[in-house]
MARPA-875815 format. One record per residue (C-alpha): y, x, z; residue in one letter. Coordinates in steps of 0.1 Angstrom, whole numbers, plus 2048, in hexadecimal, padded with zeros to 3 digits. Layout:
BEGIN
YXZa...
# end
This chain:
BEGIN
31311BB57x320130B36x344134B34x361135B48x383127B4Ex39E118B65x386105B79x36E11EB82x37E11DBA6x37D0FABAAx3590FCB9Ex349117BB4x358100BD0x3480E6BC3x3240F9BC0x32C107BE2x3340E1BF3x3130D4BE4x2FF0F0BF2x2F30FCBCDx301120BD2x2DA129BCAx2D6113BAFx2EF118B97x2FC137B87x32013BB77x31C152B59x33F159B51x34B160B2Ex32D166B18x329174AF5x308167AEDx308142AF5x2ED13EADDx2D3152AEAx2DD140B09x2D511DAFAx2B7127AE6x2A9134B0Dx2B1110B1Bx2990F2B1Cx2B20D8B18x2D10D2B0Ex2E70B7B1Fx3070A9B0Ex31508CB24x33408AB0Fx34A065B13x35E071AF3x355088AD5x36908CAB7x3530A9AAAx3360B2ABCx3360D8AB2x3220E2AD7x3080C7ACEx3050CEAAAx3000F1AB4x2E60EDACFx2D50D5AB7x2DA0F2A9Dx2C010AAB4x2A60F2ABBx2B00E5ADCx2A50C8AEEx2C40B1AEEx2CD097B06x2EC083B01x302063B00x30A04DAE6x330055AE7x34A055AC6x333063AAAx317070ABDx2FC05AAB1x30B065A8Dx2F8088A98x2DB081AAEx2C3065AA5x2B8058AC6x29305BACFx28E074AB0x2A3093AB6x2AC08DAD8x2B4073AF2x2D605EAF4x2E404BB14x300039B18x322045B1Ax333045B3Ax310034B4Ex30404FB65x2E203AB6Ax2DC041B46x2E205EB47x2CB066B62x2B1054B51x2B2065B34x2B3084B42x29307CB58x28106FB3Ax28A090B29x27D0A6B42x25D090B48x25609CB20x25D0C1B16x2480C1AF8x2510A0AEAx2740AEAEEx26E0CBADEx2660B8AC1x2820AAAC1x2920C7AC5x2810D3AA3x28C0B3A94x2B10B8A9Cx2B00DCA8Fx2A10CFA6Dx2BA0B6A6Ex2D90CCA74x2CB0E6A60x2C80D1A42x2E40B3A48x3020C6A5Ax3020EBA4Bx3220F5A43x3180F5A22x3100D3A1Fx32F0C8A33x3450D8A1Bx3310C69FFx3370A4A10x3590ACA17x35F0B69F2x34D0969E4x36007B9F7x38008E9EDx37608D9C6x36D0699CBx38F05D9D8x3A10489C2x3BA0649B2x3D90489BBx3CF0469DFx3D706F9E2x3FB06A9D3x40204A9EBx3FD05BA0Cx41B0799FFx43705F9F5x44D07A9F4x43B08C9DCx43D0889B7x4240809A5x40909C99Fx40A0A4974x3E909F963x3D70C196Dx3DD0BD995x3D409E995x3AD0AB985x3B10C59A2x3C00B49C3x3C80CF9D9x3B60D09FDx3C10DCA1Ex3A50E9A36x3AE0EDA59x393104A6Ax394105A93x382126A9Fx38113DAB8x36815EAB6x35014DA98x35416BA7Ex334161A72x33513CA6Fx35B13DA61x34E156A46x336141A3Cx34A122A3Bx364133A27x34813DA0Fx33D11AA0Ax36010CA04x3631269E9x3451189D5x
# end
């Protein structure tokens, strides 16, 4: 396990209690979580909630094997049964089963795998993002921007051709990824 925390503790007792002491490494703080990933064979994601599934969109990003639920906006991301493989939320029989049917085919999951890396790759770079982002703001009705600020007057002519944006970017330690971001936003 990469990374490290206020539970570590309670989680080596855990490890220790089940007997897996053996079994399961904890890596601590690590710098290069995606050489980690690209290493793995699979990688699991048994979320019950995801606003924005930055982990998954990153695993999917390398060309890992995915296996996940169909949580929040998950199955906006993965395609089930074409780049990876979705149980259901919350049922740990699912789960299993999906993760048994995963293991029982590595290569057919690392073609999925492949697909999910095309499919990031080409449908959630940041560039593309941003130009998504940017689209559906020029599409709003010009009115509806105005309405949600009634305290603010009404933008003169020239705003109004330029709404202005706020971008709110949550990071920690991406120099490169927030460079390149930034870059995008600025074309």
């Amino acid at each position: 396990l990469a990374g490290d925390g206020p539970d570590r503790a309670g989680l080596e007792r855990e490890i220790a209690r089940r007997g897996l002491d053996g079994r399961i490494r904890l890596l601590g703080h690590r710098e290069d979580t995606e050489a980690l990933a690209i290493a793995a064979d699979l990688f699991v994601f048994p979320t019950l909630y995801e606003g924005s599934p930055f982990a998954l969109l990153e695993a999917m990003r390398v060309g890992l094997p995915v296996v996940t639920t169909d949580a929040s906006g998950i199955l906006e991301v993965v395609r089930p049964g074409q780049d990876g493989l979705v149980a259901r939320a919350g049922d740990v029989a699912s789960l299993r089963d999906t993760l048994l049917d995963a293991l029982a085919s590595p290569d057919r999951m690392r073609e999925r795998g492949e697909s999910a890396r095309h499919r990031v790759l080409t449908e959630f770079s940041a560039e593309t993002m941003a130009q998504r982002t940017l689209a559906i703001l020029e599409a709003a009705p010009r009115a509806s921007i105005t309405a949600a600020v009634p305290h603010r007057p009404h933008p003169a002519a020239s705003e109004r051709s330029n709404p202005r944006v706020s971008i709110v970017i949550c990071t920690y330690r991406r120099e490169e990824s927030l460079a390149e971001t930034l870059d995008s936003l600025g074309e």
